[in-house]
C-alpha positions, 0 to 999 in steps of 0.5 A, spaced: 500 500 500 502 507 497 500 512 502 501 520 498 503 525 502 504 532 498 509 537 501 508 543 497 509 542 491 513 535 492 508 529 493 512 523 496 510 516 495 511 510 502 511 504 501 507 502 508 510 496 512 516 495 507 521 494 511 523 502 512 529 504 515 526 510 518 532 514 515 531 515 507 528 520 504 520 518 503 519 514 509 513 514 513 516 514 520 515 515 527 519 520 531 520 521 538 516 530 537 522 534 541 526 528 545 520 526 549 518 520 550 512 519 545 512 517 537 509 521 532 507 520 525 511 522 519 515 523 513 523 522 512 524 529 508 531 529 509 537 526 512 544 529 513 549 524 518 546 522 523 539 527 523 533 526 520 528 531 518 520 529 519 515 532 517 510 530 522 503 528 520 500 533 524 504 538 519 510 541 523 517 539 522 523 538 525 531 534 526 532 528 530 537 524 532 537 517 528 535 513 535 529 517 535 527 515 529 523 508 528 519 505 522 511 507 521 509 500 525 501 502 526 496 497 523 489 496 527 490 492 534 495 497 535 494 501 541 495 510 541 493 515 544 488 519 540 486 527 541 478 527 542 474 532 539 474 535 546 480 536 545 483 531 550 488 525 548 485 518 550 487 510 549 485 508 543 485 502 539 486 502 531 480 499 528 481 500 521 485 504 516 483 508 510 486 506 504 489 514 504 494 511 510 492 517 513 485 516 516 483 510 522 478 509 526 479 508 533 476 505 539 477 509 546 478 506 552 471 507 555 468 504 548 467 511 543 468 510 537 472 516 533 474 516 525 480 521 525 487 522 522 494 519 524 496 527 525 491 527 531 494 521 534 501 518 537 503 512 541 507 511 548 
């Protein structure tokens, strides 16, 4: 499965769940947002040594270390922490996947159900 994502005038093409190294331009990766401990959604944009630039679903950007960077691995069953409507992050399940690679449906802790996008979500 491609996912697409458009960054300008530039579209790149991922390969999801083929083996990505989560250090080539193109990827789709997660990446640990400013050094914490939380992983989210993104795309390799650039890589120079050992820093690797994502541009994160959510459409902020920035450069990490190789070793805070990893392969996109959500797929449904996988357990994340999804922004609600009401603003709040919440446990969730993935129960399905848009064929865009960017929408998913999600089943939270207390049985609400959501569809919404990886940009909104992120995982421990």
């Amino acid at each position: 499965m491609k996912k697409l994502l458009w960054t300008g005038a530039v579209a790149l093409a991922m390969t999801i769940g083929a083996g990505a190294t989560a250090q080539t331009q193109g990827d789709w990766v997660l990446g640990q947002w400013r050094g914490g401990s939380d992983w989210y959604p993104g795309v390799v944009t650039a890589r120079t040594g050992n820093q690797v630039t994502i541009r994160y679903d959510d459409g902020t950007s920035e450069t990490r270390p190789v070793n805070q960077v990893r392969p996109y691995n959500w797929r449904v069953g996988s357990r994340v922490v999804c922004r609600f409507t009401d603003g709040s992050w919440y446990d969730a399940t993935i129960t399905g996947m848009a064929a865009d690679g960017l929408t998913i449906s999600v089943r939270y802790a207390d049985g609400d159900t959501q569809t919404t996008n990886t940009g909104r979500c992120r995982s421990e």
